[in-house]
N, C-alpha and C positions, 0 to 999 in steps of 0.2 A: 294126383298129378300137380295141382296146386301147393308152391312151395311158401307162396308167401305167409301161412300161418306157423312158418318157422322162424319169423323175421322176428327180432327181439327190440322192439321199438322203447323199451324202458330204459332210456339215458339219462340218467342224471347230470346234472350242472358240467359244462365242460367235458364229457366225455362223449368216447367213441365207441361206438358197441358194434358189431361187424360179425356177418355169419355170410358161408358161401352154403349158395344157391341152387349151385350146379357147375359141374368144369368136365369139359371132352378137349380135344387138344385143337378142338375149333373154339371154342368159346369159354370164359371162365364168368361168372353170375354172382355176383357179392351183392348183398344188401346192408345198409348202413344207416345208423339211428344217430344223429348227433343231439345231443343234449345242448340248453341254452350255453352260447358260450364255445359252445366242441368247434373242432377243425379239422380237416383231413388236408397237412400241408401239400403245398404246391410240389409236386414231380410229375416225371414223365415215362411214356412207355414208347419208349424205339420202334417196336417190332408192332405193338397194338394199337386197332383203335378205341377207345373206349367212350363210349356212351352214358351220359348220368340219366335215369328216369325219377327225377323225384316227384311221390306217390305222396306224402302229408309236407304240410309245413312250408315254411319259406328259406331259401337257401340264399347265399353272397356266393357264386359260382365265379372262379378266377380263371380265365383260359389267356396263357402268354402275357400274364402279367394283367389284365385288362377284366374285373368286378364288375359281375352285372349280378341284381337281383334278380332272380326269379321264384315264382309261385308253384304249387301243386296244382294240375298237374304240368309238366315240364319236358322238355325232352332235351338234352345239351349233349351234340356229338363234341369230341375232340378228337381230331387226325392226330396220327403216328408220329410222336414228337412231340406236341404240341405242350408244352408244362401248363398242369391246369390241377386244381384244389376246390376245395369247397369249404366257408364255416357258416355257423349258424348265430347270428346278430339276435334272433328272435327271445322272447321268454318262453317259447314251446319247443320241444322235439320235432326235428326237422327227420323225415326217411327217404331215402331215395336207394336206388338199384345201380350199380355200376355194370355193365357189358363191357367185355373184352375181348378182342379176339384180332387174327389166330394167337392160338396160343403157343405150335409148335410152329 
């Protein structure tokens, strides 16, 4: 049942490494590794809300334009619209979970 030993947390320098989790047309479940340096630019989801759970590491969370750091462990909703992104400042691999949903 436990998905997270599917989570590929070896990100090298700048990059994004990304595996879903789980998707029903209520919910979709990505997991995301960013490497020192990596980013997951600013956009938005109309119809979703999505929630960051980061689980290692430290993140620069951007919601509506507005960077706050945060730590492991973490929880950062974003309402429906709201343009939000994530990069990684740090010299370690940073991992967090994205939630979203509905998806239909």
């Amino acid at each position: 049942m436990d998905c997270y030993d599917d989570v590929d947390t070896d990100a090298a320098d700048g990059e994004v490494v990304t595996t879903e989790l789980h998707y029903s047309p209520d919910v979709l479940v990505k997991a995301f590794a960013l490497g020192p340096g990596a980013a997951v630019e600013p956009h938005e989801h109309p119809e979703q809300t999505n929630v960051f759970h980061v689980l290692e590491g430290d993140l620069v969370v951007v919601a509506d334009g507005e960077p706050e750091r945060v730590g492991a462990p973490a929880v950062v909703p974003f309402e429906r619209g709201v343009p939000h992104g994530a990069r990684n400042e740090s010299d370690e691999t940073a991992v967090f979970t994205a939630t979203m949903g509905p998806m239909e």
